[in-house]
ZAMAR-602697 format. One record per residue: residue in one letter; x, y, z of N, C-alpha, C in turn. Coordinates in nm, 2 decimals, padded with zeros to 4 digits. Each point is the difference from the previous one (the first is absolute). Layout:
BEGIN
{'a'; {X; Y; Z}; {X; Y; Z}; {X; Y; Z}},
...
***
This chain:
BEGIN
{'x'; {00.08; -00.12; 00.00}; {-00.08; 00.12; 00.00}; {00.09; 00.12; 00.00}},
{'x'; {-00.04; 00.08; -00.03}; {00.10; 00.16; -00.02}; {00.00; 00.07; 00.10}},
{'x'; {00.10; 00.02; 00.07}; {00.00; 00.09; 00.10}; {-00.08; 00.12; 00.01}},
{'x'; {-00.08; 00.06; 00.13}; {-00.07; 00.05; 00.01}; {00.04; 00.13; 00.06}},
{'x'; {-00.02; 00.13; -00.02}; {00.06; 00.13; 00.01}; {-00.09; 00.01; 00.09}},
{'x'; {00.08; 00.04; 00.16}; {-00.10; 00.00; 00.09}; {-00.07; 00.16; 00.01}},
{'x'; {00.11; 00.07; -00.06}; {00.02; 00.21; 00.03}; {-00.09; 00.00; -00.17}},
{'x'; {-00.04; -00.09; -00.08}; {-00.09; 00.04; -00.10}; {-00.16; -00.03; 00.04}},
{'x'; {00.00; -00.10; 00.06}; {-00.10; -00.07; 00.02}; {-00.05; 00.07; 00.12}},
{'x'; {00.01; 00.11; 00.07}; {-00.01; 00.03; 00.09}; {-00.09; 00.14; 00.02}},
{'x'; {00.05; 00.02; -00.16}; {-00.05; 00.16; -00.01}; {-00.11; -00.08; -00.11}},
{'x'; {-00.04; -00.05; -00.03}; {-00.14; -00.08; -00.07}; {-00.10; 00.00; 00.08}},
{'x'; {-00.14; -00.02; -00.10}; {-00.10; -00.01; 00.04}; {-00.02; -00.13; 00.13}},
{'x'; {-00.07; 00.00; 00.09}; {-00.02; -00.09; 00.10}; {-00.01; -00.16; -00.05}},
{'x'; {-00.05; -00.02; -00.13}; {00.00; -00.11; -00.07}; {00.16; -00.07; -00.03}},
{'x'; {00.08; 00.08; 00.03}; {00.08; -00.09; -00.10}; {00.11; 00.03; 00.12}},
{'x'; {-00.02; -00.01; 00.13}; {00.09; -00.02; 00.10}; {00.06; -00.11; -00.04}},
{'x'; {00.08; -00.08; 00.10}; {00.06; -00.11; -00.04}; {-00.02; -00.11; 00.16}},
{'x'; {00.00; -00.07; -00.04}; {00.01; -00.11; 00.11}; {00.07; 00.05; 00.12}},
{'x'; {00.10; 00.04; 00.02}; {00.07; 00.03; 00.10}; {-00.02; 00.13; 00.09}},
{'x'; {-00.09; 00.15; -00.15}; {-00.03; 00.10; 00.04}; {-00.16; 00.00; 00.11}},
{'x'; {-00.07; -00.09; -00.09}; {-00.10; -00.03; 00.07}; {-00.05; -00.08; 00.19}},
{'x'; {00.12; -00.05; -00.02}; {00.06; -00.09; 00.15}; {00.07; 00.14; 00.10}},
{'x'; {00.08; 00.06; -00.04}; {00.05; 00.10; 00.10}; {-00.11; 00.12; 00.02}},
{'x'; {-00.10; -00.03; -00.13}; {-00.08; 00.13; 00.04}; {-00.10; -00.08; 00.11}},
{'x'; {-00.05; -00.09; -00.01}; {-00.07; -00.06; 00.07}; {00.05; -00.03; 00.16}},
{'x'; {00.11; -00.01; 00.01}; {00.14; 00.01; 00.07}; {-00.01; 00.13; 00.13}},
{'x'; {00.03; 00.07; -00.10}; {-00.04; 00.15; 00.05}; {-00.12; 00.02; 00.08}},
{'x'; {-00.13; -00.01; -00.09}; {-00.11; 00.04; 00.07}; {-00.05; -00.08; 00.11}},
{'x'; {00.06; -00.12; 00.04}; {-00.07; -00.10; 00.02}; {00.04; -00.05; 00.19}},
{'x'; {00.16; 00.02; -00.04}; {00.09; 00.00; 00.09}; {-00.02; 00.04; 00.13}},
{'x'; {-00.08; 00.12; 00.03}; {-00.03; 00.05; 00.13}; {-00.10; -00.08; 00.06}},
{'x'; {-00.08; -00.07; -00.11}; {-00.15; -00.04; 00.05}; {00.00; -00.13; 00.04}},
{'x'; {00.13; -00.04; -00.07}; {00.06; -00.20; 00.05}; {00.03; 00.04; 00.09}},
{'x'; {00.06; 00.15; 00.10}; {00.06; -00.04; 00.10}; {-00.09; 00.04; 00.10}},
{'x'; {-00.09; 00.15; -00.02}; {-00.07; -00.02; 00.07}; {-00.13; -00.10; 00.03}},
{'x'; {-00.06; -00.05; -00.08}; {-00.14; -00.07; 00.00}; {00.08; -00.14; 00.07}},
{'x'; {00.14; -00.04; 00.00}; {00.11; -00.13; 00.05}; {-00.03; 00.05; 00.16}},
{'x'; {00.03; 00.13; 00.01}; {00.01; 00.03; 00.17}; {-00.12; -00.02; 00.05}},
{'x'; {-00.15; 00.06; -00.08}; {-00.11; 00.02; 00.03}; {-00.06; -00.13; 00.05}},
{'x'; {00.04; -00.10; -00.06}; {-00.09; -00.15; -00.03}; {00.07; -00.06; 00.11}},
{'x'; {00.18; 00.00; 00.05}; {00.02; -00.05; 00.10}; {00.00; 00.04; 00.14}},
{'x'; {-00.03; 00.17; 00.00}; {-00.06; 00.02; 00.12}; {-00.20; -00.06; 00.03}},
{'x'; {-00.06; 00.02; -00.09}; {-00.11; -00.05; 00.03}; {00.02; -00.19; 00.00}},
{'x'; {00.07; -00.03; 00.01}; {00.01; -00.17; 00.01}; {00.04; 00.00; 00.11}},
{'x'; {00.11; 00.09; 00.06}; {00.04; -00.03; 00.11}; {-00.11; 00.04; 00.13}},
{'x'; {-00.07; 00.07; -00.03}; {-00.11; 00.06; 00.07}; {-00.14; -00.08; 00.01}},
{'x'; {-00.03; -00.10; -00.10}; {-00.12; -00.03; -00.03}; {00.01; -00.15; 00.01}},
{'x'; {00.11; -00.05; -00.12}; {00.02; -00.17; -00.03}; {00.12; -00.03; 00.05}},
{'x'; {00.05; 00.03; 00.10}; {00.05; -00.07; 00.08}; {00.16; -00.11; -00.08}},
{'x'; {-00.07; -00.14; 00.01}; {00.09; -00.08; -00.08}; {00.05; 00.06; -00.14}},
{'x'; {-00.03; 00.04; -00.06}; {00.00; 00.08; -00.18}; {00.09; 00.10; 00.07}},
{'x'; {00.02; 00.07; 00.09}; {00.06; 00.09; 00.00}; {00.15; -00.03; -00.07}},
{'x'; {00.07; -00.11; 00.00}; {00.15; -00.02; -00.05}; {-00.01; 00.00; -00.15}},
{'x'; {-00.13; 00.00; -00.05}; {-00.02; -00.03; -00.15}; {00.04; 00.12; -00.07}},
{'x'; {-00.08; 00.10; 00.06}; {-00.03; 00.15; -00.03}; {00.15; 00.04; 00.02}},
{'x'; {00.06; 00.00; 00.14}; {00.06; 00.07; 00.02}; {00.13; -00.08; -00.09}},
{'x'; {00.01; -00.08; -00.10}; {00.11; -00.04; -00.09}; {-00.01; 00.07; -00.12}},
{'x'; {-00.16; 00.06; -00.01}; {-00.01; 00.10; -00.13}; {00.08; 00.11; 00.01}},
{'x'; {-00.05; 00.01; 00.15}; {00.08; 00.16; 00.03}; {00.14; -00.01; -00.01}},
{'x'; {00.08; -00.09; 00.04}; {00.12; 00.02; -00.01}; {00.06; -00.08; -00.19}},
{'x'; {-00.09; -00.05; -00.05}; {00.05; -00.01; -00.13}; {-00.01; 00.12; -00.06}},
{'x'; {-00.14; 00.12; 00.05}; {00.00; 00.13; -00.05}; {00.14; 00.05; -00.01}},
{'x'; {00.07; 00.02; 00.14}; {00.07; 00.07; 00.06}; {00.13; -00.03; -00.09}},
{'x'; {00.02; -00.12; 00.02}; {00.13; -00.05; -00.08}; {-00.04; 00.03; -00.13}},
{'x'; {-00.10; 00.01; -00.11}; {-00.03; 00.03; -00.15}; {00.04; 00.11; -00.02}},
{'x'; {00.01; 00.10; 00.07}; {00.02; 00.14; -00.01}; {00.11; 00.02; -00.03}},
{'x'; {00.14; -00.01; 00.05}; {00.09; 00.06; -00.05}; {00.04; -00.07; -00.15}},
{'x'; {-00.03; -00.16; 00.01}; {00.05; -00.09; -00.10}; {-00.12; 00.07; -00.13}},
{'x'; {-00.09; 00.02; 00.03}; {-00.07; 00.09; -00.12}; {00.08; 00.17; -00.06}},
{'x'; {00.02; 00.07; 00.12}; {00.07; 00.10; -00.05}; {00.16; -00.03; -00.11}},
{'x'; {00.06; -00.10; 00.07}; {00.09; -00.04; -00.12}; {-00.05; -00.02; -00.09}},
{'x'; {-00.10; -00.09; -00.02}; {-00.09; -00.06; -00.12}; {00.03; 00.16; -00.11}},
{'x'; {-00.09; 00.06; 00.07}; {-00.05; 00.09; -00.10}; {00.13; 00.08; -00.06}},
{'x'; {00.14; 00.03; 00.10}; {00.07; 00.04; -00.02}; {00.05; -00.07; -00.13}},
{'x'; {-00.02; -00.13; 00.00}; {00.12; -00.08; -00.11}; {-00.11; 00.02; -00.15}},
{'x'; {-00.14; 00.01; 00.03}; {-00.06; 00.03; -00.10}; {00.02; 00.09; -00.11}},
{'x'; {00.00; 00.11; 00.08}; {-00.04; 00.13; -00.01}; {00.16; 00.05; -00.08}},
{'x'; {00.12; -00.13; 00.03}; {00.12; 00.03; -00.07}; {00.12; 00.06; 00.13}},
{'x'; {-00.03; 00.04; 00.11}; {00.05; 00.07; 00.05}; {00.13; -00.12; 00.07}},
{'x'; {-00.01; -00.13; 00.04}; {00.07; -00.08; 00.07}; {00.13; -00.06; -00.07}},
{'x'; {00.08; -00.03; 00.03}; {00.08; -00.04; -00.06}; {00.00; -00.16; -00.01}},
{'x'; {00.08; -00.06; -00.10}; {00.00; -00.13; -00.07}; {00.01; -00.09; 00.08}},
{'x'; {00.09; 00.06; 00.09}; {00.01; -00.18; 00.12}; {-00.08; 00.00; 00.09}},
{'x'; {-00.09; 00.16; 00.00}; {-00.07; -00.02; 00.12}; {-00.11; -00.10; -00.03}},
{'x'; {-00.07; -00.01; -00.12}; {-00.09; -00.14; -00.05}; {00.01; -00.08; 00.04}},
{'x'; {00.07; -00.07; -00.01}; {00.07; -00.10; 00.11}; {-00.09; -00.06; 00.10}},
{'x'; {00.07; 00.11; 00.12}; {-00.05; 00.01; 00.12}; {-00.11; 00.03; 00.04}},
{'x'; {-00.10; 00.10; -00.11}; {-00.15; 00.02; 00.00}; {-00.03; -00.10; -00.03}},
{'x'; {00.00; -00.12; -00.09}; {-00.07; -00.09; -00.04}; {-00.02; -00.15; 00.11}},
{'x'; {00.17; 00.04; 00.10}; {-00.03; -00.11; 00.10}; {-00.05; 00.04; 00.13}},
{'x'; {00.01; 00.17; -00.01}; {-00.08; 00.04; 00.12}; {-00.19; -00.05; -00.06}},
{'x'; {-00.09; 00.03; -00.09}; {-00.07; -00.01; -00.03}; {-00.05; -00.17; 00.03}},
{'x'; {00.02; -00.11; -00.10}; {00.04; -00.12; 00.10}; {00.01; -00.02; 00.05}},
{'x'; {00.06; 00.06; 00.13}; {-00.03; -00.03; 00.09}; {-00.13; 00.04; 00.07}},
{'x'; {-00.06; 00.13; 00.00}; {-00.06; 00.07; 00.03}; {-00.16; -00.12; -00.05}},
{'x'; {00.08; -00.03; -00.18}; {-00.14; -00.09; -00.06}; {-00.04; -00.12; 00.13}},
{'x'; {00.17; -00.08; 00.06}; {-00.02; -00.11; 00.01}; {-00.11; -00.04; 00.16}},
{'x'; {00.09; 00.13; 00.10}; {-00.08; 00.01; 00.11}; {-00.15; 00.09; 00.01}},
{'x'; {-00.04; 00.06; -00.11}; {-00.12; 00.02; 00.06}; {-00.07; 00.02; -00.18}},
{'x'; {-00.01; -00.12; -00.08}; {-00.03; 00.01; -00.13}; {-00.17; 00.03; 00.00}},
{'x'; {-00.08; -00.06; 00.09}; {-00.13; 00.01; -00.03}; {-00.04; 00.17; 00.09}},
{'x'; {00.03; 00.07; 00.06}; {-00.03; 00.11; 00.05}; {00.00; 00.11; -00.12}},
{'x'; {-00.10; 00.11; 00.03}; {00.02; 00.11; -00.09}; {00.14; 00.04; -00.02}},
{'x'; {00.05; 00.02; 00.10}; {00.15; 00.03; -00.05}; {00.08; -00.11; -00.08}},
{'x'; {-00.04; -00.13; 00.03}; {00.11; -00.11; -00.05}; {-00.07; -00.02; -00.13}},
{'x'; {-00.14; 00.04; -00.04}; {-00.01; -00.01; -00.14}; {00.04; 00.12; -00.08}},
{'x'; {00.02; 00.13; 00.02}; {00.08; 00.09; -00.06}; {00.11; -00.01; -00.01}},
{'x'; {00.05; -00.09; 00.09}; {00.15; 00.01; 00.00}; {00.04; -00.11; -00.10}},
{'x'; {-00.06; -00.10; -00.03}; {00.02; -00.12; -00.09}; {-00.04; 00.05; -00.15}},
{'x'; {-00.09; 00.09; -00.01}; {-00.03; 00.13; -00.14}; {00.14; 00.01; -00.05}},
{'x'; {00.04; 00.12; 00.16}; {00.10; 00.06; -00.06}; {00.10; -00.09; -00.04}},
{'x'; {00.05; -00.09; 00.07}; {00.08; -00.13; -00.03}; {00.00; -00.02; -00.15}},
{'x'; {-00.09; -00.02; -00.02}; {-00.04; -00.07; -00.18}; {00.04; 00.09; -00.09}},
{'x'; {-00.05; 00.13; 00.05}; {00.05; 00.10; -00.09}; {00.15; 00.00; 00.00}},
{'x'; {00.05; -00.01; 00.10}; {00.20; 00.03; 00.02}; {00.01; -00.05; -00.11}},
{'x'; {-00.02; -00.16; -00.04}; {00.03; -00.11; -00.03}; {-00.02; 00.00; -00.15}},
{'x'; {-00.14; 00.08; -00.02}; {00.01; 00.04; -00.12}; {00.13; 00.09; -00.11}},
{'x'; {-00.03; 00.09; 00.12}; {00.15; 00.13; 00.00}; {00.13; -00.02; -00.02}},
{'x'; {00.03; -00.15; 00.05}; {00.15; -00.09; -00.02}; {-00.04; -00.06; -00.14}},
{'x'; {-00.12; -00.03; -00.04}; {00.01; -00.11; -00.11}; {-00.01; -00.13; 00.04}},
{'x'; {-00.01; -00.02; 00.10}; {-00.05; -00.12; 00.11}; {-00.12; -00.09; -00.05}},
{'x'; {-00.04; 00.02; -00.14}; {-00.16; -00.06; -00.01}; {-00.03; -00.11; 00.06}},
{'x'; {00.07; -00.15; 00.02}; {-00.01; -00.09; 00.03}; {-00.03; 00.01; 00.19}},
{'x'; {00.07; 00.08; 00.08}; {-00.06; 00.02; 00.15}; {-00.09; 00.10; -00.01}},
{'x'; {00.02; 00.09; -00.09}; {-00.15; 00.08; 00.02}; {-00.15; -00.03; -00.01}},
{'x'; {00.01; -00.06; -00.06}; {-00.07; -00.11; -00.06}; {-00.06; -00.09; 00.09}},
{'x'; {00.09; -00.05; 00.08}; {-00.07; -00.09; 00.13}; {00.00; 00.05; 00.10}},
{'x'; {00.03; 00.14; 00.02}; {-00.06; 00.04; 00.09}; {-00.17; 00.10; -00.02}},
{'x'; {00.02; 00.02; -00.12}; {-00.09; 00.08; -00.03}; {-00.14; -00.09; -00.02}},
{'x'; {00.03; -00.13; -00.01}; {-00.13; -00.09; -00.04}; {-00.05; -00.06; 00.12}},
{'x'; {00.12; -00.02; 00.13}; {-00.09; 00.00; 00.10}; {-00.05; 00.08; 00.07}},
{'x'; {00.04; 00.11; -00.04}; {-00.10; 00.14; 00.02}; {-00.12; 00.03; -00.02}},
{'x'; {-00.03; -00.08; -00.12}; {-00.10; 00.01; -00.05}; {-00.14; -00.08; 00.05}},
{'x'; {00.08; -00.09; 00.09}; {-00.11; -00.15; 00.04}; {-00.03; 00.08; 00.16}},
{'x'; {00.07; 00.09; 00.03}; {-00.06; 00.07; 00.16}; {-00.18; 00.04; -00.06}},
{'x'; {-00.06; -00.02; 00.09}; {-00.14; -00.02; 00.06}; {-00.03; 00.15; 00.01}},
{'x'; {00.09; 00.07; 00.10}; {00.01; 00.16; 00.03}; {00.04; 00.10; -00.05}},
{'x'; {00.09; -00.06; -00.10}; {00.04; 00.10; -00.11}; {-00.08; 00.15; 00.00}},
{'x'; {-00.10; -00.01; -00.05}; {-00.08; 00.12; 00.02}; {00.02; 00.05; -00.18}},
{'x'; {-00.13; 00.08; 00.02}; {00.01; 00.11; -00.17}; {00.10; 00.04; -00.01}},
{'x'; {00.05; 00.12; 00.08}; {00.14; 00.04; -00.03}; {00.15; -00.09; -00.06}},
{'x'; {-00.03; -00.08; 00.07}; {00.16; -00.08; -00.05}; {-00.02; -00.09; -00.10}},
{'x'; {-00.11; -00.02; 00.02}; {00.00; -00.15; -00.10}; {-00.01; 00.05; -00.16}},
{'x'; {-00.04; 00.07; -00.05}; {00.04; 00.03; -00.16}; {00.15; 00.03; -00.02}},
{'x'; {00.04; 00.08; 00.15}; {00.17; 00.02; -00.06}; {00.03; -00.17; 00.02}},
{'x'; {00.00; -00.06; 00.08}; {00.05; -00.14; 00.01}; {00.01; -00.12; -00.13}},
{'x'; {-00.13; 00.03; -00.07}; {-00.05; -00.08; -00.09}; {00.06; 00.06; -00.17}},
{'x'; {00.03; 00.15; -00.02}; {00.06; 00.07; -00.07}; {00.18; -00.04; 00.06}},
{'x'; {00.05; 00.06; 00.05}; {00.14; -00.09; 00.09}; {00.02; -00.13; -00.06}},
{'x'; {-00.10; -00.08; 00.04}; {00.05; -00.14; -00.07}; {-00.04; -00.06; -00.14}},
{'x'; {-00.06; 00.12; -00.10}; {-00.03; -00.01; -00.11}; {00.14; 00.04; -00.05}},
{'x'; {00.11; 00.10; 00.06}; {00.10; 00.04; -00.06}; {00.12; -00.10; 00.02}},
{'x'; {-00.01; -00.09; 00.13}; {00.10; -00.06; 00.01}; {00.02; -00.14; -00.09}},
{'x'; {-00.17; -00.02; -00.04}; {00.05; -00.13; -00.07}; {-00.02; 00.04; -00.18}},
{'x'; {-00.04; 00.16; -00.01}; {00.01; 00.05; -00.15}; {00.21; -00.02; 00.02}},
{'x'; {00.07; 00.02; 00.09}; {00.11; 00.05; 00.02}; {00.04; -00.13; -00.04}},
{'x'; {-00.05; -00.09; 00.04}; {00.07; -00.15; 00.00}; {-00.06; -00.07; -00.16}},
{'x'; {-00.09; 00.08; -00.06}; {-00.03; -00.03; -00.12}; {-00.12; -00.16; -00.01}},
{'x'; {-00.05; 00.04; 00.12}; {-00.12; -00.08; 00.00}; {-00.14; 00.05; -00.04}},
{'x'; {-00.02; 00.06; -00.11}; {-00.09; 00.12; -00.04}; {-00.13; -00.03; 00.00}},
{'x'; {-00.06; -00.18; -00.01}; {-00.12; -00.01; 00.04}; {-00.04; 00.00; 00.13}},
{'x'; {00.07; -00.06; 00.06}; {-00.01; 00.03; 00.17}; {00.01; 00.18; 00.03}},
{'x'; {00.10; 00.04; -00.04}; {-00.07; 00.19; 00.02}; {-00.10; 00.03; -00.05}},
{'x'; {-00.04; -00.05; -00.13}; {-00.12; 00.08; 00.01}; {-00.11; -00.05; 00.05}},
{'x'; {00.00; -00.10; 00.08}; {-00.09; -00.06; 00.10}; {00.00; 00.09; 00.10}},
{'x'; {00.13; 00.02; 00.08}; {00.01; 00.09; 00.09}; {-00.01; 00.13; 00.01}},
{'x'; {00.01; 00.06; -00.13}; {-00.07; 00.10; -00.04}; {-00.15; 00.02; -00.04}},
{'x'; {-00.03; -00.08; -00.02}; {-00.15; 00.00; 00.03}; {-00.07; -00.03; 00.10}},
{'x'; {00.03; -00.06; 00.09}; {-00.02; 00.05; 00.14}; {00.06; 00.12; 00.06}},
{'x'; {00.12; 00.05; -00.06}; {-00.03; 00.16; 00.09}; {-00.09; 00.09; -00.05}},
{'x'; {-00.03; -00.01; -00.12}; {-00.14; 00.10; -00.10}; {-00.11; -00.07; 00.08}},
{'x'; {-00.05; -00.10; 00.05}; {-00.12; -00.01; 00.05}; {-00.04; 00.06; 00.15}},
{'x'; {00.15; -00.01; 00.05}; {00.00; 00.07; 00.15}; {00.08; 00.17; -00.03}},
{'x'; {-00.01; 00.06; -00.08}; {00.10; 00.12; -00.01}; {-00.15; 00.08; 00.03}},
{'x'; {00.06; 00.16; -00.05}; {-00.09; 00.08; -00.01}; {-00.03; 00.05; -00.19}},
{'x'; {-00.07; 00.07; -00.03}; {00.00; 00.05; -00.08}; {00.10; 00.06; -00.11}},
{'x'; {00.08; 00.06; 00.09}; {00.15; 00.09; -00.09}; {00.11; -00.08; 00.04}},
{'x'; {00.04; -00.09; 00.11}; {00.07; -00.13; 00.02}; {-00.04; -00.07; -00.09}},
{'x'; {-00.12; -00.05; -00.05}; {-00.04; -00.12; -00.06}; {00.06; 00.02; -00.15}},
{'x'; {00.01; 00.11; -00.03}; {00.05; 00.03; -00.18}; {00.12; -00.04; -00.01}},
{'x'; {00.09; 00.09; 00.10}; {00.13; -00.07; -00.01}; {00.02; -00.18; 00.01}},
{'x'; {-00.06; 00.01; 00.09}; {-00.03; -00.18; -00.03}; {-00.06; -00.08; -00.12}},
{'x'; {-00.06; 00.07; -00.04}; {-00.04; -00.06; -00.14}; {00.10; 00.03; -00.13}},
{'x'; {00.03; 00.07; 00.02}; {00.14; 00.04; -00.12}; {00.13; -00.12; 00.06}},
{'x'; {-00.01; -00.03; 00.06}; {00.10; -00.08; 00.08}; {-00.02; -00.13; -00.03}},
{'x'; {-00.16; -00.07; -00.01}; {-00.07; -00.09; -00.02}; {00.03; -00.06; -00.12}},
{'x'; {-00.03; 00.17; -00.09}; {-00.02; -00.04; -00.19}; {00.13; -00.05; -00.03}},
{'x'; {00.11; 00.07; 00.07}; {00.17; -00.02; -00.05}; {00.03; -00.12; 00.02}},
{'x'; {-00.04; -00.10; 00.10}; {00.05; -00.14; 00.07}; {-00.08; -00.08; -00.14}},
{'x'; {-00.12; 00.00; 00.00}; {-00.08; -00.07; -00.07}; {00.06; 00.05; -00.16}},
{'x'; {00.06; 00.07; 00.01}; {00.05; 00.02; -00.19}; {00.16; -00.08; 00.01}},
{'x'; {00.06; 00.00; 00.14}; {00.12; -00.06; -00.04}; {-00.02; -00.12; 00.05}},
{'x'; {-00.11; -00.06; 00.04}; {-00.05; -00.16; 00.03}; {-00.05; -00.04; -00.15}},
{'x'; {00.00; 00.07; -00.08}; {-00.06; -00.02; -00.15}; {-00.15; -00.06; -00.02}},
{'x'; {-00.09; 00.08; 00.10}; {-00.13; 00.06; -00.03}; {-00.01; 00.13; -00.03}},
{'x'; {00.02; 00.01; -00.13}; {00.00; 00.16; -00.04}; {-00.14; 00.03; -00.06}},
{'x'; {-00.08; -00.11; 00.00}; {-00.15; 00.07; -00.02}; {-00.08; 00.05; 00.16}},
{'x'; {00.06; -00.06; 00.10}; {-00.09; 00.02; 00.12}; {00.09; 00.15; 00.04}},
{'x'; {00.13; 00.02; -00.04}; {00.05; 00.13; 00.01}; {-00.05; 00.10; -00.06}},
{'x'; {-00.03; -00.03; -00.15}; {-00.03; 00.15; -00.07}; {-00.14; 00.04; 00.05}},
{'x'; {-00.07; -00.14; 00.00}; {-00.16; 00.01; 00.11}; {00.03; 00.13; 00.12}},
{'x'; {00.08; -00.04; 00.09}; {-00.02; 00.07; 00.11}; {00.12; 00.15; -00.02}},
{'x'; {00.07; 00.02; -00.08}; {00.09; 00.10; -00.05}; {-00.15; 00.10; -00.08}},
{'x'; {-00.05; -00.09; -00.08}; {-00.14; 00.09; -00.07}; {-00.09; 00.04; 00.08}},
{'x'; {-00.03; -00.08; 00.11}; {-00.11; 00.03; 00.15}; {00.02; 00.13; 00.02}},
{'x'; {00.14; 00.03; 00.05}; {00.08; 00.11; 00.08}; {00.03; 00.12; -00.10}},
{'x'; {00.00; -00.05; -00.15}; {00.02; 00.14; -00.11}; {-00.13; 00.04; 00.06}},
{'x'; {-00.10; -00.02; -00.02}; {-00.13; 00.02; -00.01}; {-00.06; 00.06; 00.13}},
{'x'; {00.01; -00.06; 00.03}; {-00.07; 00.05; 00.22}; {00.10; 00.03; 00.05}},
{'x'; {00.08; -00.02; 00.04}; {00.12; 00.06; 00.09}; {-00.01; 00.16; 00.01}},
{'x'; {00.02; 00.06; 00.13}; {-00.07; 00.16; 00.05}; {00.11; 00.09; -00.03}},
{'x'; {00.11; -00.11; 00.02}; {00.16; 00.08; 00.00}; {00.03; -00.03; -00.11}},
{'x'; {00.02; 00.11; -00.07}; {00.05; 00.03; -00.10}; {00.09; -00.04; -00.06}},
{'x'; {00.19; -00.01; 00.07}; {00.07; -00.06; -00.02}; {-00.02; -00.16; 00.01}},
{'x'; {-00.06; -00.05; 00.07}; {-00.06; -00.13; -00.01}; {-00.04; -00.06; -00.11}},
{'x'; {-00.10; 00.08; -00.06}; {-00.01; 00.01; -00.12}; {00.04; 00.00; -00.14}},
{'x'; {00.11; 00.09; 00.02}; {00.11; 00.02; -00.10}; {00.06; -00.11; 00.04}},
{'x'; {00.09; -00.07; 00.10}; {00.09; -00.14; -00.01}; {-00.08; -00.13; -00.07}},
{'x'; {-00.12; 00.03; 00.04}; {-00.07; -00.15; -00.06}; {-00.01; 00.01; -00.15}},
{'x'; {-00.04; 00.13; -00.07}; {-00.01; 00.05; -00.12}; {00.15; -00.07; -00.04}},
{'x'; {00.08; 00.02; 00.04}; {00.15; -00.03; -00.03}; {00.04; -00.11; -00.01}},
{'x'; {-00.04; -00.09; 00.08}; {00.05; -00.10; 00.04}; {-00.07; -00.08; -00.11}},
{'x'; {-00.14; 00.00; -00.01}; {-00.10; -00.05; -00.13}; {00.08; 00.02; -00.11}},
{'x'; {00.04; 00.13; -00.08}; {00.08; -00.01; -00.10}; {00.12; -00.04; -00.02}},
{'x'; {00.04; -00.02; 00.15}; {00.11; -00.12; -00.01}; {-00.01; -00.15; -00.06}},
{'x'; {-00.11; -00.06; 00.08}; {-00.05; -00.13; -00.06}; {-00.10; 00.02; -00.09}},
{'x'; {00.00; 00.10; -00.15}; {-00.06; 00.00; -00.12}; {-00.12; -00.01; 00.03}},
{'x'; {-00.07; 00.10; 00.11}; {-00.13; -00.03; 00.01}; {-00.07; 00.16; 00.00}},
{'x'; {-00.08; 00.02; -00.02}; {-00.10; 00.17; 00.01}; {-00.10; 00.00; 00.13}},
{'x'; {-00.01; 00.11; 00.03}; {-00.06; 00.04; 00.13}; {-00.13; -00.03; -00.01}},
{'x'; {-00.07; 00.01; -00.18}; {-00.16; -00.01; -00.03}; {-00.04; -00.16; 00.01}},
***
């Protein structure tokens, strides 16, 4: 896959974030509310349920611990960290995945994980981490379309193109509307280099046609006249 310009993709429309921009942003907004709603749930356990109180209060401290190992995250994203520090974010994270993997914090942190992994070129562990991300129960709206997008790129990465666009079609089913485009342009590409180029120009002509974003529009228009086909 072609390396992805993080300082281009950044100043674009909201659609065409990138896997990793979409995780830090989520990252960002999200982060205060893992830690507080983590404090909130294991003070009311310790006050109310009694036994459960050790459960809660392991969220709280997976919060606690997610926080700085996320601010590196974002750091190494965003470009700002240096090369060996990857490394060390990726086993701090792992770790982080290994001791508290099912907690709000331990499923963001196994996100970010997949994404590092992606970032190395790692498809083959991003890939397995990012698929049993996908079988969590709790996952929730927010994560699970990046999850299911995440691991459409790690095995497009590994050149398993019917399996991504499987996995890509499950992040369009759980995305939102302006996420879901980008997902679908993602969808048409896997299925044209899986050599279904009719079920691509199908869904490349969907997106000339209805797609709200314009640019959206224009790539699919493009991409059609790549594989000799018209928008009509």
């Amino acid at each position: 896959m072609a390396k992805v310009d993080r300082k281009k993709l950044l100043k674009e429309p909201d659609e065409f974030l990138s896997f990793s921009d979409r995780t830090i942003r989520w990252g960002k907004d999200n982060l205060n509310k893992v830690l507080w709603g983590a404090t909130v749930v294991a003070l009311i356990a310790a006050l109310i349920l009694g036994g459960r109180a050790y459960f809660n209060y392991r969220e709280q401290l997976a919060a606690a611990e997610l926080a700085p190992v996320m601010t590196a995250y974002i750091a190494a994203v965003e470009g700002r960290a240096k090369k060996a520090d990857l490394t060390k974010l990726a086993s701090e994270l792992t770790r982080v995945t290994a001791e508290y993997g099912s907690t709000p914090a331990g499923l963001q942190a196994r996100l970010a994980l997949g994404d590092l992994r992606l970032s190395l070129g790692e498809y083959a562990q991003a890939a397995e981490v990012l698929q049993a991300l996908t079988q969590e129960e709790d996952l929730g709206r927010e994560l699970a379309p990046m999850a299911w997008h995440g691991l459409g790129q790690a095995l497009e990465g590994q050149k398993n193109f019917p399996k991504a666009a499987e996995a890509y079609a499950q992040a369009i089913s759980l995305a939102g509307p302006n996420m879901g485009l980008m997902f679908k342009l993602d969808r048409a590409r896997v299925l044209a280099a899986a050599g279904d180029k009719k079920a691509a120009a199908q869904l490349y002509r969907e997106l000339a046609k209805t797609a709200t974003a314009p640019a959206v529009a224009e790539q699919a228009k493009t991409a059609l006249a790549a594989l000799g086909q018209e928008a009509s």
